[in-house]
Each structure stands twice: as structure tokens, then as C-alpha cells.
PyMOL CGO cylinders between C-alpha atoms (Angstrom):
from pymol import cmd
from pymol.cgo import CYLINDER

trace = [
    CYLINDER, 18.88, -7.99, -4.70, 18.24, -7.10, -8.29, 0.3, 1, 1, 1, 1, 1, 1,
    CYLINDER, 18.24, -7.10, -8.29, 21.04, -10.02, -9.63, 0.3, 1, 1, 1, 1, 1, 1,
    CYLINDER, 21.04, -10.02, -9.63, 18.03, -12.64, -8.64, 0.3, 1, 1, 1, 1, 1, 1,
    CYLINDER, 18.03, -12.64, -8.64, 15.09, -12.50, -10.82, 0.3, 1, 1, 1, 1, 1, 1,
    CYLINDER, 15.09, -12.50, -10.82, 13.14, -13.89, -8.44, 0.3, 1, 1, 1, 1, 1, 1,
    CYLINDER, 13.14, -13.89, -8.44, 13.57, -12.24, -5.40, 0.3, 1, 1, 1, 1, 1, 1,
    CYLINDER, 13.57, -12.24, -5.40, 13.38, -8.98, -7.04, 0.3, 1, 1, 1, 1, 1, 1,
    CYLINDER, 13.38, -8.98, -7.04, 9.66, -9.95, -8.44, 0.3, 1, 1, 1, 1, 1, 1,
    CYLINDER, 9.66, -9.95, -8.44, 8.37, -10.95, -5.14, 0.3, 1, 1, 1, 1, 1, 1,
    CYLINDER, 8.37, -10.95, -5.14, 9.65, -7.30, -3.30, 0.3, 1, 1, 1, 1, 1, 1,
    CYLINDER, 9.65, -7.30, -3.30, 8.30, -5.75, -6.20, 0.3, 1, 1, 1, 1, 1, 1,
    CYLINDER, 8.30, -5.75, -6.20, 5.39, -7.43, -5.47, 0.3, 1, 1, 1, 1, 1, 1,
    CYLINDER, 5.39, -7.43, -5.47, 5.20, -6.88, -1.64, 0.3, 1, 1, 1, 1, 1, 1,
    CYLINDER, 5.20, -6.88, -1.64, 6.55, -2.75, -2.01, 0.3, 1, 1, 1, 1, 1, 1,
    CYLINDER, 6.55, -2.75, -2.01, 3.48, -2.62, -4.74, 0.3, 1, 1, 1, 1, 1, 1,
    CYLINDER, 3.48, -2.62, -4.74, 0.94, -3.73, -2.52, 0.3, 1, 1, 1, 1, 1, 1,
    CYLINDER, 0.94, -3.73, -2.52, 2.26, -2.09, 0.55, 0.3, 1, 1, 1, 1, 1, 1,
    CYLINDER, 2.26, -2.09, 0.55, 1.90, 1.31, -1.50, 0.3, 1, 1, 1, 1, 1, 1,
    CYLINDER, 1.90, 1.31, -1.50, -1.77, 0.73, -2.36, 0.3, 1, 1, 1, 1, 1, 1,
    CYLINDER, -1.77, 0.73, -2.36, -2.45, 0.38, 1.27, 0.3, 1, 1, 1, 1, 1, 1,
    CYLINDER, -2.45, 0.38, 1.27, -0.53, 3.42, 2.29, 0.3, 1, 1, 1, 1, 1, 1,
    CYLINDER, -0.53, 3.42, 2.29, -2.13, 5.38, -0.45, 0.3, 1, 1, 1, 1, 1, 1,
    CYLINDER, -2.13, 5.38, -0.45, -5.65, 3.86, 0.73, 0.3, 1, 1, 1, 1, 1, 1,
    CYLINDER, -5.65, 3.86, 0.73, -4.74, 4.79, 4.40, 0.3, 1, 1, 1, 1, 1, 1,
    CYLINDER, -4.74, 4.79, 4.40, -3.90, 8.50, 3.43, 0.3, 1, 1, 1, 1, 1, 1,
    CYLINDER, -3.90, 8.50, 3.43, -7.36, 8.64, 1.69, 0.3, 1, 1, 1, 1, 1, 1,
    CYLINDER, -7.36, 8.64, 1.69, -9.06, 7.62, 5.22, 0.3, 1, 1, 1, 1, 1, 1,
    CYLINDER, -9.06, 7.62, 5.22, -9.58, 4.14, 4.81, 0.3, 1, 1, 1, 1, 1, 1,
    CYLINDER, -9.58, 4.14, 4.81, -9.07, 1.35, 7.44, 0.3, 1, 1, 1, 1, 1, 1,
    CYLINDER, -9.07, 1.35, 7.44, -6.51, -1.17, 5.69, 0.3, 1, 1, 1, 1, 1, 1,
    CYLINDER, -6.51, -1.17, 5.69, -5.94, -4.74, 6.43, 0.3, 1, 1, 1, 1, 1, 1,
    CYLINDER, -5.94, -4.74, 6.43, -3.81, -6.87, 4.25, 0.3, 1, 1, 1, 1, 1, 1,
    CYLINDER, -3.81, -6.87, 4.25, -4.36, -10.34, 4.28, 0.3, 1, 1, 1, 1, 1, 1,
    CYLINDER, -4.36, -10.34, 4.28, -3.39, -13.91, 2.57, 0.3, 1, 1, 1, 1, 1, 1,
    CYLINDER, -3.39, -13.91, 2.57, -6.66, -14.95, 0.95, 0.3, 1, 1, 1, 1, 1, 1,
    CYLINDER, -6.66, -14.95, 0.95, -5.06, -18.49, -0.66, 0.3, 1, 1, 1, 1, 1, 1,
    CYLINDER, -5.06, -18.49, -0.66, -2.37, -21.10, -0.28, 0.3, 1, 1, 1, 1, 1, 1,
    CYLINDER, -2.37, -21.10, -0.28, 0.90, -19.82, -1.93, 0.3, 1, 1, 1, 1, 1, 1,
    CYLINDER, 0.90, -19.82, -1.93, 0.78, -23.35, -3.66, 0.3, 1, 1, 1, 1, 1, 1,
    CYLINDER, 0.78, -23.35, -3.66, -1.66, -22.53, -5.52, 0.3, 1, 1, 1, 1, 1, 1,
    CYLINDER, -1.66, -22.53, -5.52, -0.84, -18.77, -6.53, 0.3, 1, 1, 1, 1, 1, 1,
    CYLINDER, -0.84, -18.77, -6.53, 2.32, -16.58, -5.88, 0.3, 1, 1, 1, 1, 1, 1,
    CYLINDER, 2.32, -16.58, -5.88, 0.02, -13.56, -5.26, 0.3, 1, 1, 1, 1, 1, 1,
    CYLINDER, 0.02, -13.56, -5.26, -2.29, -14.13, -2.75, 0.3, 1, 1, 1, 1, 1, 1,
    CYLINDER, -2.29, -14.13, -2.75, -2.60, -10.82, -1.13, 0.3, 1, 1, 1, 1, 1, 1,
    CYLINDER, -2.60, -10.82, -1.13, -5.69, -9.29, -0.37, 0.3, 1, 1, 1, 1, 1, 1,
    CYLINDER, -5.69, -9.29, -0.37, -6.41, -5.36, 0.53, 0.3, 1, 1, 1, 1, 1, 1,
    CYLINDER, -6.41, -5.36, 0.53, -9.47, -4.73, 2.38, 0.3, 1, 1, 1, 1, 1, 1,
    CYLINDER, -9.47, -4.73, 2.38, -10.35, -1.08, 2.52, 0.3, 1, 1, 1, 1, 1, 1,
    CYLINDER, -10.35, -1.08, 2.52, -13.22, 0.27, 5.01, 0.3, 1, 1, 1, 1, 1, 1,
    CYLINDER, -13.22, 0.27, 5.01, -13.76, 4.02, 5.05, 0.3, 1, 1, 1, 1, 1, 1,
    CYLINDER, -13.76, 4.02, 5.05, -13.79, 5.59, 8.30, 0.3, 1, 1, 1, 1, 1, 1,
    CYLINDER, -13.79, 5.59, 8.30, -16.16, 7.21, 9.38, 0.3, 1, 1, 1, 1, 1, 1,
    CYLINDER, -16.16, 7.21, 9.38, -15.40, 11.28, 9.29, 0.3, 1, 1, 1, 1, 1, 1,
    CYLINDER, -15.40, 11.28, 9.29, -16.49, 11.29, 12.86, 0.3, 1, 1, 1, 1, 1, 1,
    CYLINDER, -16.49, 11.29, 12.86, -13.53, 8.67, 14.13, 0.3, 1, 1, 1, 1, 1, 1,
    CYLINDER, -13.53, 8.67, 14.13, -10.97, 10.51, 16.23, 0.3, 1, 1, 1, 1, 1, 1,
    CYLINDER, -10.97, 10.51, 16.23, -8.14, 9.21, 15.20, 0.3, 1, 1, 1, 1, 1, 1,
    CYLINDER, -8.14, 9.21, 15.20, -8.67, 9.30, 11.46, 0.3, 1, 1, 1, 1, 1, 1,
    CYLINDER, -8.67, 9.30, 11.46, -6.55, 12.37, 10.93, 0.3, 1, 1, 1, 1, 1, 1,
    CYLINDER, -6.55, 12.37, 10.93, -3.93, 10.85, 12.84, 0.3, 1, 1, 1, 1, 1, 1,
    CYLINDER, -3.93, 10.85, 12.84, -3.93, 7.62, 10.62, 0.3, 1, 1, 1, 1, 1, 1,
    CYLINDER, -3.93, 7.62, 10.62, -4.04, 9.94, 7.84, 0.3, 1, 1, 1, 1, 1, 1,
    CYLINDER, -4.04, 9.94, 7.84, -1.34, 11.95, 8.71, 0.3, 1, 1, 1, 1, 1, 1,
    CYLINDER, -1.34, 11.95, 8.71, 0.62, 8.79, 9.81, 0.3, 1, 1, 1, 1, 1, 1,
    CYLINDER, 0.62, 8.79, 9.81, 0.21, 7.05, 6.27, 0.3, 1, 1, 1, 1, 1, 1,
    CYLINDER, 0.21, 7.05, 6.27, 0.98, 10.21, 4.24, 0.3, 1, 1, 1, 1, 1, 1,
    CYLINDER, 0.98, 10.21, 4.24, 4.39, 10.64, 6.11, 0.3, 1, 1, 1, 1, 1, 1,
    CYLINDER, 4.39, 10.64, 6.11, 4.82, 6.58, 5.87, 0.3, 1, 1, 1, 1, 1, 1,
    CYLINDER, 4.82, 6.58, 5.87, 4.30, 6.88, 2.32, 0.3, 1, 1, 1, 1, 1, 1,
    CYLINDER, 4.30, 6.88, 2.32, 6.62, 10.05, 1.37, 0.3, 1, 1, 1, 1, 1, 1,
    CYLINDER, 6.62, 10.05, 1.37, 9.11, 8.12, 3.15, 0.3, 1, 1, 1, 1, 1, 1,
    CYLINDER, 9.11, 8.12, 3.15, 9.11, 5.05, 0.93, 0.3, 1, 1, 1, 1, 1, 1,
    CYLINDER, 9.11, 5.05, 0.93, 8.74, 7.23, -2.33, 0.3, 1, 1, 1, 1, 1, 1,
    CYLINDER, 8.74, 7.23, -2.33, 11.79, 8.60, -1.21, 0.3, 1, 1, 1, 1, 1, 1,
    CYLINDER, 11.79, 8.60, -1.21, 13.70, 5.64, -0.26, 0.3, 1, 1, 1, 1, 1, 1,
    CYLINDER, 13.70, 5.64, -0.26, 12.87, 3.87, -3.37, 0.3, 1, 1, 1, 1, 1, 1,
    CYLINDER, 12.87, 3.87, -3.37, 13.00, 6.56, -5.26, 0.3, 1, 1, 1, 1, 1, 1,
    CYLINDER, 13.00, 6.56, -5.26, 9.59, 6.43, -6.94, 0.3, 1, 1, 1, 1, 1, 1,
    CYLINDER, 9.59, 6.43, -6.94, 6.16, 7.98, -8.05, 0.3, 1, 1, 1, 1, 1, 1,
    CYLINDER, 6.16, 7.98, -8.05, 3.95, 5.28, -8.47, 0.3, 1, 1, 1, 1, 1, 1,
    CYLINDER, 3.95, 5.28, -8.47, 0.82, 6.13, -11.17, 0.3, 1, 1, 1, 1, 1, 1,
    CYLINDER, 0.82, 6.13, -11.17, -1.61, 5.41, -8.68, 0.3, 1, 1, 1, 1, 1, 1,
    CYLINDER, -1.61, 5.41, -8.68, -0.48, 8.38, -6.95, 0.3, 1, 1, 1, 1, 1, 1,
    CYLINDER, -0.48, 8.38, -6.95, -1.15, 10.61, -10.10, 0.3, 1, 1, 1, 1, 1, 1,
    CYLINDER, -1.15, 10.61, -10.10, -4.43, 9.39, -10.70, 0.3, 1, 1, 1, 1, 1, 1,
    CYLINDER, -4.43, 9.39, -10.70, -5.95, 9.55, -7.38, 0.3, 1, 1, 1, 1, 1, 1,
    CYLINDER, -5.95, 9.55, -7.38, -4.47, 13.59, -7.78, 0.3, 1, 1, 1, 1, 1, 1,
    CYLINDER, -4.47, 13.59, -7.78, -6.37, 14.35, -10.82, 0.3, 1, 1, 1, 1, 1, 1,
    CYLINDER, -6.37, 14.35, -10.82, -9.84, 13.81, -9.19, 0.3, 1, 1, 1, 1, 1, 1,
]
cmd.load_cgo(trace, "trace")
């Protein structure tokens, strides 16, 4: 995958945004990730909308729980530990 420039930009680009939702998720928000423009017009059109549950939702350690463990697991497969990470850890 990495001998085409191309198709290594675009998972980049698609494992990058698939980490800020998982990292979003584990913080208690409700994630949705959505196109937001034609791909004619821009190669990254993906939007992340982020609603904070409520503390009293039910399932929101659940979700939480589910994301963390979704998250380790791509780390781990990949190999990385993305900044984001980090800073969200210092506060």
C-alpha cells in the first residue's frame, strides 16, 4: 500500500480522522462523520460532528468503554501514538 503515493495519502487521511472520532467518543461525545462537499471539488471533505452526552445517558459508559478499547486496538495495529492523544492527557 505504501508503493502508491496516493493511496497511502487518502488511508492516512481516513485512519486520521477515524482516530479523532474514537478519541472524541472515549471523551463522551456522540460522533457522526459525514461528507460535507462533492469530492470534485475537495479531496477532504469529511466532517466530525461531536455532541456531548449528557452524564445522565445510560449507555455513555458503554460507548466510552467501547471507543477506548476500539481505539487501543488501532494504536496497536498501526503501531502508533497519535499527538492528539498526548494533549488531550495533559489537561
Amino acid at each position: 500500500m505504501l508503493d502508491y503515493g496516493i493511496i497511502t495519502e487518502k488511508f492516512a487521511s481516513l485512519l486520521t480522522d477515524t482516530i479523532r472520532g474514537k478519541l472524541l467518543e472515549s471523551e463522551g461525545y456522540r460522533v457522526s462523520v459525514e461528507e460535507f462537499i462533492e469530492t470534485e471539488h475537495t479531496p477532504k471533505n469529511i466532517l466530525i460532528k461531536a455532541i456531548k452526552l449528557n452524564n445522565k445517558a445510560k449507555s455513555k459508559t458503554a460507548l466510552i468503554e467501547k471507543a477506548k478499547e476500539d481505539f487501543k486496538e488501532i494504536k496497536q495495529a498501526f503501531l502508533i501514538e497519535p499527538c492528539l492523544e498526548k494533549l488531550l492527557n495533559e489537561n
